[in-house]
N, C-alpha and C positions, 0 to 999 in steps of 0.2 A: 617354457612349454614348446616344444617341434611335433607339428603334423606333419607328416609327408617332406618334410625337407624342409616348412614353412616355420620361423619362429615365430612366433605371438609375443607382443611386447605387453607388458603388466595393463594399462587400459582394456587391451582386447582378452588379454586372461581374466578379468574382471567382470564385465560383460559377457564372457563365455560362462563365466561360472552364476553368475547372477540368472542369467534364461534358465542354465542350466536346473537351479535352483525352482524355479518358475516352473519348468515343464514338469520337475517331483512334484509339487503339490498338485499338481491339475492331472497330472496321473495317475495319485492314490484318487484325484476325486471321483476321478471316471468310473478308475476300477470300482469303487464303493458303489455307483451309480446303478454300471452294468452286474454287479454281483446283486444287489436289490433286485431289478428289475429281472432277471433272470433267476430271483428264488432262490440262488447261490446253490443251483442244483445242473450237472450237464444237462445240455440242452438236447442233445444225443438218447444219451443212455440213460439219463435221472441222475445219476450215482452222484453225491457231495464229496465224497472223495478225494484228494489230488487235482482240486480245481485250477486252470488258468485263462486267462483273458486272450480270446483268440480274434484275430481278425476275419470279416466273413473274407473281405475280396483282400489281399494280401497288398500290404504297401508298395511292393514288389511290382503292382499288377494294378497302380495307381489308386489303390484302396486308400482309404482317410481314416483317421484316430476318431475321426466322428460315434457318439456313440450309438449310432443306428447299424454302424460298421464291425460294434464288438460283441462279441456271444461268452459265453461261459460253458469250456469244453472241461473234462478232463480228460488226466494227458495220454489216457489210453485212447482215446476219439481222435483228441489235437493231431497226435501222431499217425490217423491212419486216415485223416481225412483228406491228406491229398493224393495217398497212393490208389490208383484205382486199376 
């Protein structure tokens, strides 16, 4: 496996895939968490729709996967919510 020029030798692709592994289950859990917690309804516009897991302040923008940090958009909101 090469990133960026870098080869990963079978221990560290082992461990890469192990977290890997690790961070899918705790991201279906979230998502389960914040789709509950938000009624699995946008938080927007109501519609259940075309739901996804949005962040409020963008990782981008030193936001966290914490889930006080994720909302339940759909993707006609997700997509217009940062054009202003």
């Amino acid at each position: 496996m090469a990133y960026k020029g870098y080869t990963y030798d079978k221990e560290q692709q082992r461990r890469y895939y192990k977290s890997r592994k690790r961070w899918d289950k705790l991201r279906d859990k979230l998502t389960a968490q914040v789709y509950e917690r938000d009624g699995a309804t946008c938080k927007d516009c109501g519609t259940t729709e075309d739901l996804t897991i949005d962040h409020i302040v963008p990782l981008s923008k030193d936001g966290t996967n914490d889930i006080e940090n994720l909302q339940v958009l759909c993707m006609k909101c997700n997509c217009t919510k940062g054009v202003h």
